[in-house]
Phi, psi and omega in degrees: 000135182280173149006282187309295185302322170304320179281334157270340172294319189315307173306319188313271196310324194292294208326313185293333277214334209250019167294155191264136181227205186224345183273160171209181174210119190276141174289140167290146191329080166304101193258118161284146188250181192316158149230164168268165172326103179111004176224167218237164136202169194225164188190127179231166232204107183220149146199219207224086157320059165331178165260158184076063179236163176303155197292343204243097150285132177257109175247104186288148206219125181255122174233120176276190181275142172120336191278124154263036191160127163250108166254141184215137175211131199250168184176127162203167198267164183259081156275137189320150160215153172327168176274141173096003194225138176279122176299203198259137134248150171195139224246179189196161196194204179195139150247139150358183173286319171269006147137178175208040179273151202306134206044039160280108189264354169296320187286341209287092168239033174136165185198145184227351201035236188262010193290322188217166211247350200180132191201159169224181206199098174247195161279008187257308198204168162196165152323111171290140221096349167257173196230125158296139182166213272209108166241131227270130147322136181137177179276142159250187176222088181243162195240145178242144188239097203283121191278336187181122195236102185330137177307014197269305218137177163229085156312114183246164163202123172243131201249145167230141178231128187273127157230140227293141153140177185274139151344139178282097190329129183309142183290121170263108214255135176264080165258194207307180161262168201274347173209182196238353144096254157010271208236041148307093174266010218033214190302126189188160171286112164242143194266122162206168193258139187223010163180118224207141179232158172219216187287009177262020180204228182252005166271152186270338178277127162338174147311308199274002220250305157300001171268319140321305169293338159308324221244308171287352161262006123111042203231148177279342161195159158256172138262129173238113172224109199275150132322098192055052189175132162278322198315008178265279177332334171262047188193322167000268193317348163292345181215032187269163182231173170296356228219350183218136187275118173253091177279167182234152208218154160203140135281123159255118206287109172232168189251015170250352173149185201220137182211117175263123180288123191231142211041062169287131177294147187298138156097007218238150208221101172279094179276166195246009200269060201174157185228175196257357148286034181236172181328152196312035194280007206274293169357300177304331200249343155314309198274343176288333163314320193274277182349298198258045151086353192272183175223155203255098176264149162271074195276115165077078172294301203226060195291150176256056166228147170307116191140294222274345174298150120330103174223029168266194175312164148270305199301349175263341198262127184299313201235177194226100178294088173275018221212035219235117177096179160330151208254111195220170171341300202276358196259329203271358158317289171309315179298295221253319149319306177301310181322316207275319197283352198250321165332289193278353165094046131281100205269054150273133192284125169271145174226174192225124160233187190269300207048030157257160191256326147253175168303351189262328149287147196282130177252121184133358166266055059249190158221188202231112180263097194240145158303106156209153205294349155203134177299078175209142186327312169298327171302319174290329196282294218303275157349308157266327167312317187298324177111008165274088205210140168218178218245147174228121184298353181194191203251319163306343206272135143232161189176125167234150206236032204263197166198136197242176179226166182272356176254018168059023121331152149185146182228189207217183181308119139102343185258163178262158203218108218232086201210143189262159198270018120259040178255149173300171162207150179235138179223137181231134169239095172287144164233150175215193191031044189214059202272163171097349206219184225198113173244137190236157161246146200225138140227191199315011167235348158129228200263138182250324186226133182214159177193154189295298142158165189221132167317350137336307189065038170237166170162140176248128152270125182239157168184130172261162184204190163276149172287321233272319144334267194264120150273020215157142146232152151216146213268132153219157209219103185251155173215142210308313159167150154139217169102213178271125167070037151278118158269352200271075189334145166072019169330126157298146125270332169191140169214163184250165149279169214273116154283130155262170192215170180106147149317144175291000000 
């Protein structure tokens, strides 16, 4: 495994570090008295995490009136543990005045997990991952989350320093603009990446860093999904361009898998605070995603950090991420896992991301190229629920997908082809920018046709069958080894979604 790839399974386990569980417990009380203007005051806070504890801690913080600024800085120790047994980790965040019952987004003012040690908060500005605004008199709450705790224990000390003075001139929130101008086609093939993280989570690249790298990866929109946090989404239009769609997203972080909700309206806040054996909430929050116009991904199923499988329904989930990052062991997992699921007649649509967090990840490797009727939001969501979409490791990658009938018929990725079982149907797949690879054609029993790619990197493949034969084709286009950021042999390059063929 390279470097690149080590470094993203890391981001992966910090990414779980920001996970959500459902028992919880409030801590006693931190109180503050009255101050004059212009002075500070500080008050910490300790105590002892056993193992076997609620997934949640609450530490109510009595803030008076008169404060313009919440500083909170955390710490706890890392005692050595045996190889196989898990250390101590543990993550932290904050809620508001107005509560902090599971999915109150009034209360709701930020999450950092394990990523940073210390963050504030005024009505002006705050630490990306926080939500800048008002600071309102009352109990706050900030919250820990001992995400994994050493047979030692977990020690902590969370220190908040109050400081004094008038409110601050109001935070005005930018977010993206709804369209990108530039690279508007109407109905057309658009490239974007749908799960991309920067400094509003646990990624290292800026906003404008990220944007930049979107944009030499030749994509057409983004996502942007910060971990468990909106603060991104309120700030987009400072770094948006005419020429790249930026949308907005959270992974939402459980301690049952991480699913990012994507074409989220700015501002809009999915909580995460719950697993998927304890009551139906993952349902709930599905349906507040579909409500507010987004869609529900499944990421990185059967990513190999504590956190990061899937382990909620499929059946609630729009897409299914079969593909996220450099091409390794858990992604052909996933495939073939997706693969079971389209078998058993489960119509879910794949999709492919980066998910990357640093500058040493690629961003666009892969995307998700999907048919749609314009570069506007609904129009890309439409699109991919539908499943007209195919996956790419880069932007050089081309590939068309159709299926014909012997009465002259023929449709395309994501579409049904309506044919009785005995008419033929032919499905041909062109490729180009893909020398070096093996484009294959698959139905519900695997590869029925392959052929070699010519140094060229172009190459048309055909191969006819039956509805009675095939319920579904689909295209995949592999290369035997080396390629980008890779090590794995027979490494995906591009693949489509499912033509279906057959009565409906």
């Amino acid at each position: 495994m390279s470097s690149s790839e080590m470094s993203r399974r890391a981001m992966l386990r910090a990414g779980g570090a920001l996970a959500a569980g459902a028992a919880f417990t409030v801590l006693p009380k931190v109180a503050f008295a009255d101050a004059a203007p212009g002075s500070t005051r500080t008050q910490t806070a300790t105590g002892t995490f056993p193992p076997g504890i609620p997934d949640w801690y609450y530490l109510p913080v009595q803030v008076p009136a008169g404060v313009s600024q919440i500083d909170v800085s955390y710490s706890y120790d890392r005692p050595t543990v045996p190889a196989g047994v898990r250390g101590n980790a543990c993550d932290i965040g904050m809620f508001g005045p107005e509560g902090y019952e599971l999915g109150n987004q009034r209360g709701f003012r930020g999450w950092s997990g394990g990523f940073r040690t210390q963050f504030s908060i005024s009505a002006s500005d705050a630490t990306p991952g926080y939500v800048p605004g008002p600071i309102t008199p009352g109990t706050w709450h900030v919250i820990l989350g001992p995400y994994t705790v050493a047979p030692q224990g977990l020690n902590y000390q969370v220190q908040i320093t109050l400081t004094f003075g008038p409110q601050g001139a109001a935070f005005q929130p930018n977010p993206a603009p709804a369209s990108a101008p530039a690279r508007q086609r109407g109905r057309s093939w658009y490239r974007g990446d749908c799960h991309l993280h920067t400094v509003h989570s646990d990624g290292r690249r800026t906003p404008d860093q990220l944007v930049a790298d979107a944009r030499a990866a030749g994509l057409d929109f983004i996502v942007s999904t910060e971990h468990n946090t909106d603060s991104a989404s309120l700030q987009w239009g400072a770094h948006a361009t005419d020429d790249l769609l930026i949308l907005n997203g959270e992974e939402v972080t459980t301690r049952s898998g991480h699913w990012p909700a994507i074409g989220l309206p700015p501002a809009a806040w999915i909580d995460w605070r719950y697993r998927a054996n304890g009551p139906s909430r993952f349902r709930q929050f599905v349906d507040q995603v579909h409500r507010l116009g987004g869609l529900v991904t499944a990421a990185h199923p059967f990513a190999a950090c504590f956190g990061c499988t899937f382990e909620f329904t499929y059946e609630l989930a729009d897409l299914v991420e079969v593909w996220n990052g450099p091409w390794t062991a858990d992604d052909q997992q996933t495939v073939d896992h997706w693969d079971g699921l389209l078998r058993s007649g489960r119509r879910i649509p794949a999709i492919g991301d980066s998910d990357a967090h640093n500058p040493g990840q690629i961003v666009g490797l892969p995307h998700t190229v999907v048919l749609a009727d314009g570069l506007r939001r609904e129009d890309l969501l439409a699109g991919l629920k539908a499943g007209r979409s195919w996956l790419a490791e880069s932007a050089a990658v081309e590939l068309d997908f159709t299926a014909s009938s012997a009465d002259g018929r023929s449709t395309g990725i994501g579409s049904r082809l309506t044919a009785d079982t005995g008419t033929a149907v032919t499905a041909q797949v062109t490729v180009s920018g893909v020398p070096g690879t093996t484009v294959a054609i698959l139905d519900q029993l695997g590869v029925e046709a392959s052929a070699d790619v010519p140094d060229s990197g172009q190459a048309t493949l055909s191969w006819t069958t039956y509805p009675r034969y095939s319920r579904y084709l689909r295209a995949e286009v592999r290369r035997a080894s080396g390629g980008i950021n890779t090590t794995v042999p027979n490494a995906m390059v591009a693949m489509t979604n499912p033509i279906y063929i057959g009565e409906d």
